[in-house]
C-alpha positions in Angstrom: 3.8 -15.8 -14.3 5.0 -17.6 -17.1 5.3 -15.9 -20.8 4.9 -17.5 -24.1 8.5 -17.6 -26.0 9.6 -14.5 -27.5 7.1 -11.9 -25.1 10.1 -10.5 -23.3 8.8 -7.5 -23.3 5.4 -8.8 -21.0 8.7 -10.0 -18.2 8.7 -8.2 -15.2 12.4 -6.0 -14.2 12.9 -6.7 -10.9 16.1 -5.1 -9.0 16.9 -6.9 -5.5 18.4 -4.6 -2.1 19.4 -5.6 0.3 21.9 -4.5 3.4 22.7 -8.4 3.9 24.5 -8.9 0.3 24.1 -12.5 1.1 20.2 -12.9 1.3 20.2 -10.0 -1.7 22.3 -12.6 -3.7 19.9 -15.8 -2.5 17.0 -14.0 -3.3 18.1 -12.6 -6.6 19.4 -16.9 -7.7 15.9 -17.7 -6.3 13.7 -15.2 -8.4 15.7 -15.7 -11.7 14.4 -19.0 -11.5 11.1 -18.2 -12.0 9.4 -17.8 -15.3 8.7 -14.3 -16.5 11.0 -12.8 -13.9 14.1 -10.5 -16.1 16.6 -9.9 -11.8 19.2 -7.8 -10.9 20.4 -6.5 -7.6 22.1 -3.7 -6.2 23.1 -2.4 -2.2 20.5 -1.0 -0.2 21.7 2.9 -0.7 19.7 4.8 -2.1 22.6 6.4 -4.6 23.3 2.6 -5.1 19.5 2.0 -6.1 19.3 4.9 -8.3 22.5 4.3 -10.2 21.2 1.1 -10.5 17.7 2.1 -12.1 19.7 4.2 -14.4 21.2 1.2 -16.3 18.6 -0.9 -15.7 15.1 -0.3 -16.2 13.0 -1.5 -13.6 8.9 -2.3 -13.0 9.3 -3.6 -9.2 11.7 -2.7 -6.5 12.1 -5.2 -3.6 14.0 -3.8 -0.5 14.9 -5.6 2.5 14.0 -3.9 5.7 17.3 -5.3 7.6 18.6 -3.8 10.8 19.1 -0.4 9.7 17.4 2.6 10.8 13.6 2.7 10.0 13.9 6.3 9.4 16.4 5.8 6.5 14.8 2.5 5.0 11.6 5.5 4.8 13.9 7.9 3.5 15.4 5.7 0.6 11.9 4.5 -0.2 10.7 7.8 -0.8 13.5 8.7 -2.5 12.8 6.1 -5.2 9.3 6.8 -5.2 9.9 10.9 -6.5 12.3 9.7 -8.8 10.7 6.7 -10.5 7.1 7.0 -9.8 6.1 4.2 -12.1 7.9 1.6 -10.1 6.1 -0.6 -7.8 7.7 -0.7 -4.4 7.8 -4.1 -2.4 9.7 -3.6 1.3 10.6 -7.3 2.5 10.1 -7.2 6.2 11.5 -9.1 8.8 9.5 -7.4 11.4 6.7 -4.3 11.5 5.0 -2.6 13.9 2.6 0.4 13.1 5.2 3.5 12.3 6.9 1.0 9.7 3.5 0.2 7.9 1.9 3.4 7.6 5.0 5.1 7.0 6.3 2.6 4.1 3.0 2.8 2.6 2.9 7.3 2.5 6.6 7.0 1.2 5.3 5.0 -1.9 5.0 1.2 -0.8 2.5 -0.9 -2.6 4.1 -4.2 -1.4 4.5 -5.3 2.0 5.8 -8.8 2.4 6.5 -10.5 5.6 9.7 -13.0 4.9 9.5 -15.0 8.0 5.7 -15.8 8.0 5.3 -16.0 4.1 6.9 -18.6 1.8 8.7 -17.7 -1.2 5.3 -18.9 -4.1 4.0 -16.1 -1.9 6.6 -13.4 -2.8 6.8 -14.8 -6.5 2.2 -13.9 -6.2 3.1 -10.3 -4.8 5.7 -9.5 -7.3 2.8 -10.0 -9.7 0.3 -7.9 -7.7 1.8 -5.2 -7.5 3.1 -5.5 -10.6 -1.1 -4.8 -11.3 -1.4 -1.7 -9.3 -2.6 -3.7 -6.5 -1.6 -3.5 -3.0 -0.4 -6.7 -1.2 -0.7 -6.1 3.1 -1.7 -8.6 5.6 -4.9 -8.1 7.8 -3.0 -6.5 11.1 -1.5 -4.2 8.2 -4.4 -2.9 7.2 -5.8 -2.6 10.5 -2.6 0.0 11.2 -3.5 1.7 7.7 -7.6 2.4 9.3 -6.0 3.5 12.7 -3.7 5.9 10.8 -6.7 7.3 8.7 -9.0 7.5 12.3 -6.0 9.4 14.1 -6.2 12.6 12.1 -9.0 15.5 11.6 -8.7 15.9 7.5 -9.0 12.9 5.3 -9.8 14.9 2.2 -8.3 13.0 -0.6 -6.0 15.7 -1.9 -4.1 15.4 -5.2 -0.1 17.0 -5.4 -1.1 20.3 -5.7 -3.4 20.0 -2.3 -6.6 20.2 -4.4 -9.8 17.7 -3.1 -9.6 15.1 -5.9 -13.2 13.7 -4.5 -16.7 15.6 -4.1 -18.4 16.1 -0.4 -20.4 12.8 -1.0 -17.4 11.0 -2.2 -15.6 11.6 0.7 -18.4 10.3 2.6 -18.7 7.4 1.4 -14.7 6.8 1.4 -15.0 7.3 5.2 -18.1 4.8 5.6 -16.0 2.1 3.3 -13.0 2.5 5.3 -15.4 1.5 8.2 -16.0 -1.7 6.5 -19.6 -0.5 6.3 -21.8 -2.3 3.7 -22.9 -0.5 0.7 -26.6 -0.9 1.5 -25.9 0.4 5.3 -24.1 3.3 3.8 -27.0 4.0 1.6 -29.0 3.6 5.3 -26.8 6.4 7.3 -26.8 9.0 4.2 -30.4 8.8 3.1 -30.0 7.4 -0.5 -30.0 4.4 -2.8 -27.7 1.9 -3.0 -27.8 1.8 -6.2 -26.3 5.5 -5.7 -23.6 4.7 -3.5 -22.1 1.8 -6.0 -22.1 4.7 -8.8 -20.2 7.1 -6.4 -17.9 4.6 -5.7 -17.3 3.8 -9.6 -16.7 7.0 -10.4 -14.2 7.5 -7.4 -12.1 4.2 -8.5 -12.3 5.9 -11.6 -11.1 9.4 -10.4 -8.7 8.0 -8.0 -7.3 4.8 -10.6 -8.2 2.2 -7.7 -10.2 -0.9 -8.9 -11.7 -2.1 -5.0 -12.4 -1.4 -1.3 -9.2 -2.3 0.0 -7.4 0.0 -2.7 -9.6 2.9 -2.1 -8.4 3.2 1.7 -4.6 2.8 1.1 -5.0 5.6 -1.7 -7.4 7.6 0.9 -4.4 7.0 3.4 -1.5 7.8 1.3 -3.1 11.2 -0.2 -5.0 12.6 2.6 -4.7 16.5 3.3 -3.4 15.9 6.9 0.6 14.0 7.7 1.3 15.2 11.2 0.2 11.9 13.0 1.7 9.5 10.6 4.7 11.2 10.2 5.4 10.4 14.1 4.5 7.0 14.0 3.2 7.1 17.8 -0.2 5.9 18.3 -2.5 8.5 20.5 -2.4 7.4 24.5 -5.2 10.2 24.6 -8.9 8.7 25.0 -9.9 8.4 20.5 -13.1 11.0 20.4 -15.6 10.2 17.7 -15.6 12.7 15.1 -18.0 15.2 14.6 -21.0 14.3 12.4 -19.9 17.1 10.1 -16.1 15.7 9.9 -14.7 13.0 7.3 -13.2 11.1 9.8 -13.0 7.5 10.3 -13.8 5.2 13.4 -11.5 2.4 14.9 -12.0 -0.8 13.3 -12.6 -4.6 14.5 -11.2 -7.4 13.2 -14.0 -8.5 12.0 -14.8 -5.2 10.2 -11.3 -5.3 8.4 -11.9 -8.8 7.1 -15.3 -7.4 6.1 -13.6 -4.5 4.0 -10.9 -7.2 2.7 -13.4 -9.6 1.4 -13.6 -8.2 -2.5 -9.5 -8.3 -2.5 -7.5 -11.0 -3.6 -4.6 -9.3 -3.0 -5.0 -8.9 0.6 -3.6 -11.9 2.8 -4.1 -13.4 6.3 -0.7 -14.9 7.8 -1.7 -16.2 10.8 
């Protein structure tokens, strides 16, 4: 991440919350340290955070999970999100489980970086990933984000007005990726080319601002038509039905599938 003298303007605003001032304070010393980094911190409220972005303009937010409510830590991130929509959102996580993950990622999140299984190179390489327009999620991440997308009936990509942003096709192949299905077995189950289904999904990174696979999901994920599962942050204990033929939905996936749908992303990581 280093910048030739005199490109200050290619540096990267970073502002630091945390509820433990301390590790806010560490971490801030620690990132000002590295090359093309411009850091400043603030408390975790969200009046705090805003005040903050106020007087100092910022490209990446990182804020520390701590041991405050979950529903809050959502709450402030989406906060942030309506008011500065250009800034990429990093939660630094101690600990996760599903409601956290697909919740942190609907409220805005593009960065979700584990602080006790990651080292901090790893933070410094998802600061600048996100910084891209990338996402930056660990495998069993993802795995919640394809559960999330299985667990409702509507996965039309929907824009903020609730308008499909994608055509019938489009969505059909979305659904297929998000299987980790293969473009040439997609081109199998629908009857067409491959050739066809790597056009449709050019022009749906195009239409949706996504640049791969893993991309396409979390944006499939974060704008679908349907919230009421996610929002609750309880997996099903109900038997999982297989959709209907006619229905966008999305199976359950294997580890083995993820990896599959991960392997065209540098931005996704294993930590185990």
């Amino acid at each position: 991440m280093a910048v030739p003298s005199g490109a200050s303007r290619d540096l990267i605003r970073v502002l630091v919350a945390d509820s433990n001032q301390t590790q806010s304070q560490l971490l801030s010393s620690a990132l000002r340290r590295q090359p093309g980094l411009r850091v400043t911190c603030s408390r975790s409220e969200v009046s705090d955070c805003l005040n903050a972005m106020r007087s100092f303009p910022v490209d990446i937010f990182l804020l520390g999970d701590g041991p405050a409510d979950h529903n809050h830590l959502i709450e402030t991130l989406r906060t942030v999100h309506a008011n500065h929509p250009q800034v990429g959102l990093i939660l630094l996580l101690d600990s996760y489980d599903r409601s956290l993950v697909v919740n942190a990622l609907r409220a805005g999140v593009r960065g979700l970086f584990c602080r006790a299984s990651q080292p901090f190179r790893a933070l410094c390489r998802c600061i600048s990933v996100v910084q891209q327009g990338q996402y930056w999620a660990n495998t069993e991440q993802l795995g919640y984000v394809i559960e999330a997308l299985s667990s409702g009936p509507d996965t039309r990509v929907i824009n903020a007005k609730g308008e499909g942003l994608l055509t019938p096709r489009e969505e059909q192949v979305v659904n297929l990726v998000a299987e980790g299905i293969g473009n040439r077995e997609i081109a199998e189950q629908l009857g067409i080319k491959e050739n066809t289904v790597k056009k449709s999904l050019l022009r749906t990174y195009d239409k949706l601002g996504v640049s791969n696979r893993v991309e396409l999901v979390l944006y499939a994920l974060t704008h679908r038509g349907s919230e009421k599962t996610a929002e609750t942050g309880a997996p099903s204990t109900s038997p999982r039905k297989a959709p209907a033929p006619a229905q966008l939905g999305v199976g359950r996936l294997e580890a083995n599938q993820v990896d599959r749908l991960a392997t065209d992303s540098a931005c996704l990581l294993k930590t185990n």
